[in-house]
C-alpha atoms as one frame of an Amber mdcrd trajectory, in Angstrom:
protein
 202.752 -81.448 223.618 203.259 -81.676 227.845 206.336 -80.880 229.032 207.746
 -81.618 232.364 211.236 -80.167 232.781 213.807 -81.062 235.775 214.347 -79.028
 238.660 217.691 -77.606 237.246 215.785 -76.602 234.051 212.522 -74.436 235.427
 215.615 -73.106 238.076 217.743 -71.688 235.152 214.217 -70.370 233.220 213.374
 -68.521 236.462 216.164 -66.928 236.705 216.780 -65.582 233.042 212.968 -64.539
 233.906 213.855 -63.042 237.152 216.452 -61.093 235.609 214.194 -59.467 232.644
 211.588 -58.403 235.411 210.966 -55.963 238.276 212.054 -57.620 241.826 209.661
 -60.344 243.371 207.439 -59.983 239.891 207.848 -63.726 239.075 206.086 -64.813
 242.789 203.460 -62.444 242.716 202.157 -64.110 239.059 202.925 -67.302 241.107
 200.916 -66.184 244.007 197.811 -64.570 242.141 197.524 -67.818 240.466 197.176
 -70.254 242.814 195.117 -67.585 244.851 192.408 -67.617 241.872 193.208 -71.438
 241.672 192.000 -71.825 245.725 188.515 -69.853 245.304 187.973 -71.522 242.162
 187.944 -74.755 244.261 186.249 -73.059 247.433 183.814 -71.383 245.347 184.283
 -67.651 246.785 186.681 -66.296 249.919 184.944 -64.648 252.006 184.112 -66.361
 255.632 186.160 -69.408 254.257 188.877 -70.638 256.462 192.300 -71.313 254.967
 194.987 -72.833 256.780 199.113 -72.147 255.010 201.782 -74.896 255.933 204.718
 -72.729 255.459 208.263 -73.846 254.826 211.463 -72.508 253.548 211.817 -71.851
 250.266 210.152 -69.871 247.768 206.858 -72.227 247.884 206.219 -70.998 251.588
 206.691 -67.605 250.462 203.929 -68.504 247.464 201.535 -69.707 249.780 202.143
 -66.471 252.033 201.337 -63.952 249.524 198.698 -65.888 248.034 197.284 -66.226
 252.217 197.449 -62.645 251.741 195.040 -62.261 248.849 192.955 -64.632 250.113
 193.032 -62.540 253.578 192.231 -59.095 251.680 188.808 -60.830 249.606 187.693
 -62.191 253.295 189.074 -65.053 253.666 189.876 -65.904 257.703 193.842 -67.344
 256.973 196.118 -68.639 259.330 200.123 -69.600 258.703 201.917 -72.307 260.415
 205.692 -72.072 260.386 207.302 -74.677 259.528 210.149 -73.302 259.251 212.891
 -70.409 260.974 213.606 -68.763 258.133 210.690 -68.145 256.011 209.751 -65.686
 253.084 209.940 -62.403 255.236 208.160 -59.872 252.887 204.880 -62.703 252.337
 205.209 -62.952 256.222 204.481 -59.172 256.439 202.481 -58.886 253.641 199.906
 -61.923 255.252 200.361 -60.096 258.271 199.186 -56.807 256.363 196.388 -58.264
 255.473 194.916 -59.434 258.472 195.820 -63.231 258.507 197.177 -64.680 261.534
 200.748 -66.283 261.977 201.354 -69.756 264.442 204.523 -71.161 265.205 203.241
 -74.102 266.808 200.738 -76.639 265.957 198.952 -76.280 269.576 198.077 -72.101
 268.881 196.406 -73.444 265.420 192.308 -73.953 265.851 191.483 -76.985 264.230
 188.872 -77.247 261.128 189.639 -75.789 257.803 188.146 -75.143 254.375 191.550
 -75.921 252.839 195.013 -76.528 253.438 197.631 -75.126 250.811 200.957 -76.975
 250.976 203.998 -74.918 251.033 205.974 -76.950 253.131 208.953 -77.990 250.614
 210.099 -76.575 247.354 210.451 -77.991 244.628 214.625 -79.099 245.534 213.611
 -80.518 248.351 214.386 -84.142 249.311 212.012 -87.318 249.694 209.994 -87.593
 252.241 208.567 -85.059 255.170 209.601 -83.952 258.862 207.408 -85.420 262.130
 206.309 -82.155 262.891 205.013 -81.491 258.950 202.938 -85.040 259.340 201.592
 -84.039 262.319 200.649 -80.462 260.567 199.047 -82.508 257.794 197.026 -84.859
 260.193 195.564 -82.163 262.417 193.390 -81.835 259.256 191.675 -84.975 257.969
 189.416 -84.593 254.992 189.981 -80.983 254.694 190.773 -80.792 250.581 194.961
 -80.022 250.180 196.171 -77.764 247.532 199.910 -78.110 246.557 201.733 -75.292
 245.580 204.181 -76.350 242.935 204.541 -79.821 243.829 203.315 -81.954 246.694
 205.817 -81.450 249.336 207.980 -84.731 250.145 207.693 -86.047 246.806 211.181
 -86.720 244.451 210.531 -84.172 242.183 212.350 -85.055 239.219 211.723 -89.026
 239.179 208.527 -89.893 240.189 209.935 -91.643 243.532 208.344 -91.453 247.072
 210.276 -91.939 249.814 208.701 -91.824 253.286 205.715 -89.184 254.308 204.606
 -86.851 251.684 201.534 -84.986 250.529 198.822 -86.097 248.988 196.826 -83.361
 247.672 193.096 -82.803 246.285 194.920 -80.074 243.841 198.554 -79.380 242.836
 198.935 -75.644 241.449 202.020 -75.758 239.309 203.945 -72.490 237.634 205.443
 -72.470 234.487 205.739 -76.187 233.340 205.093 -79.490 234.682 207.108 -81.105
 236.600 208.356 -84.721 236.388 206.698 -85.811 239.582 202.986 -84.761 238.198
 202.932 -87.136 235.547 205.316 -90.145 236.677 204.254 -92.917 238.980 203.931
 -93.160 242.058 204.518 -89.422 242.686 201.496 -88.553 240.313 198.766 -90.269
 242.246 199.846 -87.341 245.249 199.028 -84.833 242.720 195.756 -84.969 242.073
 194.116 -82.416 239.729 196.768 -80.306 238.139 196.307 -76.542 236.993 199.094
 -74.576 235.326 200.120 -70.925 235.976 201.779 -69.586 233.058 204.606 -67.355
 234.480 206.313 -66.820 230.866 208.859 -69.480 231.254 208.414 -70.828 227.559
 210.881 -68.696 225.748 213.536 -70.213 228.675 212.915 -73.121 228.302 212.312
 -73.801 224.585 216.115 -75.573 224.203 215.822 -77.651 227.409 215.096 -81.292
 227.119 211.949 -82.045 228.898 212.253 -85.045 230.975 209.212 -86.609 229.914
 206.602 -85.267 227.460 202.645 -85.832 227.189 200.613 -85.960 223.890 197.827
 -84.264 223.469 195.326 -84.854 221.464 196.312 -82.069 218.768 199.687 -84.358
 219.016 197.830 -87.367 218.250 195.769 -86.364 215.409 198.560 -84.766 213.620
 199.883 -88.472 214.126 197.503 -90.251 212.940 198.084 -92.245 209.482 195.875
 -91.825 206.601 195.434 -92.802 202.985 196.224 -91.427 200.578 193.899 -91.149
 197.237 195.772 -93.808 195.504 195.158 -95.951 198.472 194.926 -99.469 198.218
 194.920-102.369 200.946 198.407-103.074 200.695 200.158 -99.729 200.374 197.922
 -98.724 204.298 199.606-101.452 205.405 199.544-105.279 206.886 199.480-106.077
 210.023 200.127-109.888 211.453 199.313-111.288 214.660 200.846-114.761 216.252
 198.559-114.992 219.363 196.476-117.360 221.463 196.690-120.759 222.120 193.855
-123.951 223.101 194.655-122.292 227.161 194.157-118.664 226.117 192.035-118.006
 222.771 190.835-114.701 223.938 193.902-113.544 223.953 193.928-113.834 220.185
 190.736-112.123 219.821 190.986-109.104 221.749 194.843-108.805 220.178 193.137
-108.984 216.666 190.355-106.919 217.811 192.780-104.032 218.783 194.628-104.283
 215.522 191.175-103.975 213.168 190.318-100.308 214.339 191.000 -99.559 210.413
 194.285 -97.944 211.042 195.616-100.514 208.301 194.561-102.242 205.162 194.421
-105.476 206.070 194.912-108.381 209.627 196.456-111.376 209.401 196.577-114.172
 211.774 198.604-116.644 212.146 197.992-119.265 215.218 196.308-122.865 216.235
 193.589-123.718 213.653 190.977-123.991 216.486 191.972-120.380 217.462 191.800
-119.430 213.582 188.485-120.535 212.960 186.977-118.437 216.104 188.860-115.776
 215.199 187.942-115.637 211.833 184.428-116.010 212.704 184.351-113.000 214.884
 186.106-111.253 212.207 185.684-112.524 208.885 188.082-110.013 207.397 190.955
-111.594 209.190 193.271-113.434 206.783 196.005-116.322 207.003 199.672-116.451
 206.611 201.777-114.095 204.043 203.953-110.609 204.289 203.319-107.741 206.974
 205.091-104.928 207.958 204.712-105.400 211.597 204.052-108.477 213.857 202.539
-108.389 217.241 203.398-111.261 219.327 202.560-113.020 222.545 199.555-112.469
 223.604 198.456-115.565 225.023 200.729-117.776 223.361 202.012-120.105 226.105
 204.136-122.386 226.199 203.870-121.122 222.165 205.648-117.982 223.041 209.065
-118.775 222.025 208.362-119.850 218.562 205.653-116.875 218.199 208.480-114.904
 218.575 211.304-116.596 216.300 209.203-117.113 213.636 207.795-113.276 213.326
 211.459-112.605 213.579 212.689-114.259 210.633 210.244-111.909 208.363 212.950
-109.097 209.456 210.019-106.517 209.967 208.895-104.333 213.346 207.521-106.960
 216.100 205.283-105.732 219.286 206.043-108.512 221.785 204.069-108.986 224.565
 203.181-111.615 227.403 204.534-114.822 226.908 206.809-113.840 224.178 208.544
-111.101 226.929 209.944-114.127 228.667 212.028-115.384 225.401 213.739-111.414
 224.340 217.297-112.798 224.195 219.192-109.859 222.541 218.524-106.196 221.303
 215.030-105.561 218.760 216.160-102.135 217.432 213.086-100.970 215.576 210.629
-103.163 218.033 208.146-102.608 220.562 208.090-104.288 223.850 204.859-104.093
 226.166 205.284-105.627 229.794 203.657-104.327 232.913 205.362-103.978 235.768
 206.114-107.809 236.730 206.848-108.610 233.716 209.753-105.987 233.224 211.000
-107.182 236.473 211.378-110.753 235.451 213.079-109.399 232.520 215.593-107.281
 234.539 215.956-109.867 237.472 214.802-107.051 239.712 212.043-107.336 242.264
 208.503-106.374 241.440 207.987-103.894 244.013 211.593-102.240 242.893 209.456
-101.433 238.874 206.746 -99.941 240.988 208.735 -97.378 242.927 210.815 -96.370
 239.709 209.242 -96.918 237.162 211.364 -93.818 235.244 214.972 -95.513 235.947
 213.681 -99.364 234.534 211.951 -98.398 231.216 214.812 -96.519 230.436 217.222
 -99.151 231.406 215.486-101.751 229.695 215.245 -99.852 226.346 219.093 -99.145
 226.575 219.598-102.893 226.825 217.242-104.039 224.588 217.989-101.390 221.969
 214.461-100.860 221.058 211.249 -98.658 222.313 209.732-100.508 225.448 206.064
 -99.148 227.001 205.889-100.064 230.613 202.288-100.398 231.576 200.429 -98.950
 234.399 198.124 -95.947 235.912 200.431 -93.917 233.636 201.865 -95.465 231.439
 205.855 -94.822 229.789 206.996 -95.311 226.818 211.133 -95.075 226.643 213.072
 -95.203 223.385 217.209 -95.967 223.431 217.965 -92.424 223.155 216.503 -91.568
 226.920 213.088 -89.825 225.397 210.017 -90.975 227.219 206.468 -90.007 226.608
 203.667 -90.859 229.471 200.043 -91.538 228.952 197.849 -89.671 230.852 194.584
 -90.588 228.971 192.789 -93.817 230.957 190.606 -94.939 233.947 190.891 -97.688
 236.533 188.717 -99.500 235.373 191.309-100.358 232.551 193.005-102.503 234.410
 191.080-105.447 233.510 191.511-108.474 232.238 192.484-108.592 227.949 193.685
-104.616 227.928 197.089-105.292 227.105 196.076-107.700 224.450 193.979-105.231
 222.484 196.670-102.310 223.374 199.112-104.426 221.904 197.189-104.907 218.191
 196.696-101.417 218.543 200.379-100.512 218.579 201.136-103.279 215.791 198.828
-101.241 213.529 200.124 -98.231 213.741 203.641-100.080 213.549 202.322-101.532
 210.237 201.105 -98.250 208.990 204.062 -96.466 208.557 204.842 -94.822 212.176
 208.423 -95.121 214.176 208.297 -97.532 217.225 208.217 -94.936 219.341 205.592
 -92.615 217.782 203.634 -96.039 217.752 203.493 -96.782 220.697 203.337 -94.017
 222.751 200.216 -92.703 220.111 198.736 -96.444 220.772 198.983 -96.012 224.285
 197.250 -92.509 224.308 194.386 -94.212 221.749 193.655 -97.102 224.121 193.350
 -94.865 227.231 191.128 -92.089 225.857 188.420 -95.510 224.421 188.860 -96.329
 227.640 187.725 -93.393 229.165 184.931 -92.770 226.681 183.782 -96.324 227.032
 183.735 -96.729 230.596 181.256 -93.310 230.981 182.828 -93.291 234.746 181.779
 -96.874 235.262 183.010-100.775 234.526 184.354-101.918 231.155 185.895-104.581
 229.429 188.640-105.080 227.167 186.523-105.979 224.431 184.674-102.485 224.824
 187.765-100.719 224.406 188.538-102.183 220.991 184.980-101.153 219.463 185.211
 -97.626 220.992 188.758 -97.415 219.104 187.134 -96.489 215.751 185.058 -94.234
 217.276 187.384 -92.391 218.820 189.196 -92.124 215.810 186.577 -90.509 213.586
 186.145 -88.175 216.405 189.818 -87.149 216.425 190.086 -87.115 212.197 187.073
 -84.843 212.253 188.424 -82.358 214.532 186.539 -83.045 217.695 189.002 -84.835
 219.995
């Protein structure tokens, strides 16, 4: 499992750390890391020119002592300060080494191989000073590696405030932080690479603030059957979904909850919509007892009885789409699936207010609905009423297409049906129907009706040990 822990979390690990080894030990692991982490990505040092953005705080000093390695394999470094009061033994050490120190952005030659990011630690506020910007744009298209975090960014939500970095490559020490993996923050990250500074045995009581499966996580998940297996005992999943306006919905919804994870689909709809669903798959049955419902999909102005009619069966519901708009009252046990508009029509908040904290509203609207609510996007959260949330980093762009949610929501429904909590379901559905998205797009366009074939695919792959 990923862990990202808050600010106040890695701060109290460091310093139990800190206090078990020799002075300055813990920034000279940090520093030799992102050092390798730099020519790794410039693909040697020497001749390469590699410009430091230095701040106050312990990530200017990082990038200084890093500049310094970098300086003693070659590499032609130059500091800007940022800052008065900078790390003063990485100051001397870069200057030891031969790199060259600026305090103004007019002594600094322009052109760079890369820029490292120490301008703000990881406590700093939202947002970035003029004369940082003005650092950052002396340097267009030169690749930016972030040390910890990029600088600017609210570390422990996710939130962006004003001017921040985005970098080509964040090098992170000891854990993850909140801000890699939570939108919108994450898309400043970029690629992430972890320096192992021996926080773990600090940090092994401290809540993370959001966790990540993996795909160990996942397959350790995963339901099976047993030998005594038979359809019923896997499980029975139902669907109420589609309507004469929207009878793909219905399909794609179906065709997320066949991936095998269960022993048997039924659906339960408008006979026209029966009959094509049952001719695209003939195992589909009618009416009769589940132990999970997913409705809404493209139900309508059908949405409201979808909904009160899977209710009355007293069993776990995924409701999604046009059953979202009738949720009058908690669903302990459920599964909600909106995207970001449709949370915000839910909370009587504005769209835009989702986007830019997406953290605060899942968990706000699974303390009010009393159930586990998955708030799609680029990475999507899943929130349960205690405060846990899980984020998805599995998935592509090209996922956000037209019929995803419908076979995502299936998906979830089956694993509902088979036996998992509503919040193992649906965070493992979510990580499922991003990694067959990845593997069926091959870096290029899909559908959503590619997604759902890949899904058993995937699966065999992950049973067998290969995922």
């Amino acid at each position: 499992m990923l862990r990202a822990h808050s600010v106040a979390d890695v701060r109290r690990a460091e310093s139990l750390a800190m206090a078990q080894l020799p002075d300055g030990a813990l920034m000279q692991r940090a520093a030799a890391g992102l050092a390798a982490a730099v020519t790794d990505l410039l693909g040697g040092t020497y001749g390469r020119r590699v410009v430091l953005l230095v701040g106050a705080g312990d990530n200017g000093g990082d990038a200084l002592w890093a500049g310094a390695r970098l300086a003693g394999r070659g590499a032609h470094v130059e500091a800007l300060l940022l800052s008065d009061r900078v790390h003063d033994e990485g100051l001397a050490a870069l200057r030891r080494a031969g790199g060259l120190v600026r305090e103004d952005l007019d002594g600094l030659a322009a052109g760079a191989d890369v820029v490292l990011d120490g301008i703000v630690g990881i406590g700093g506020r939202p947002g970035l000073r003029p004369d940082a910007v003005a650092a950052l744009d002396r340097f267009p298209g030169v690749p930016v590696v972030a040390v910890d975090v990029p600088s600017g960014v609210d570390v422990d939500t996710g939130r962006l405030d004003g001017p921040h970095v985005r970098a080509d490559l964040t090098v992170t020490f000891g854990t993850h932080k909140a801000a890699h993996l939570i939108d919108p923050a994450s898309m400043a990250s970029g690629a992430l690479h972890l320096v192992d500074l021996g926080l773990d045995p600090f940090l092994e009581h401290a809540a993370p603030v959001v966790e990540a499966l993996q795909p160990d996580d996942v397959r350790a998940l995963l339901p099976r059957p047993g030998p005594d297996a038979q359809k019923y005992t896997r499980g029975v999943v139902g669907v109420r979904a589609g309507s004469g306006t929207y009878p793909g919905a219905a399909l794609l919804a179906v065709a997320g909850a066949t991936s095998g994870l269960v022993g048997m689909v039924r659906y339960v709809g408008p006979d026209a919509v029966a009959d094509t669903v049952r001719t695209a798959h003939p195992e589909v049955v009618g009416a009769g007892r589940v132990q999970a419902w997913v409705v809404g999909p493209g139900g309508g102005d059908d949405g409201a009885q979808m909904l009160a009619e899977a209710r009355a069966d007293d069993v776990p519901l995924v409701v999604d789409a046009d059953a979202l708009r009738h949720v009058d009252g908690p669903l302990p046990g459920c599964v909600l699936t909106p995207h970001a508009g449709e949370l915000s029509a839910m909370l009587d908040v504005e769209r835009t207010e989702v986007e830019a904290a997406p953290l605060r509203f899942v968990r706000e609207a699974a303390g009010r609905w009393d159930c586990v609510v998955l708030l799609k996007g680029h990475h999507t959260l899943v929130a349960d009423p205690r405060g846990r949330v899980r984020v998805t980093t599995t998935g592509v762009p090209w996922l956000a297409t037209a019929g995803a949610g419908d076979v995502l929501s299936g998906l979830v429904g089956s694993l509902l049906a088979a036996g998992l909590d509503s919040y193992d379901a649906a965070s493992v559905g979510s990580w499922l129907h991003g990694a067959a998205a990845t593997q069926a797009s091959g870096g290029g366009p899909l559908t959503a009706g590619r997604v759902a074939v890949q899904i058993p695919r995937l699966l065999r792959e992950l049973l067998a040990g290969l995922g």
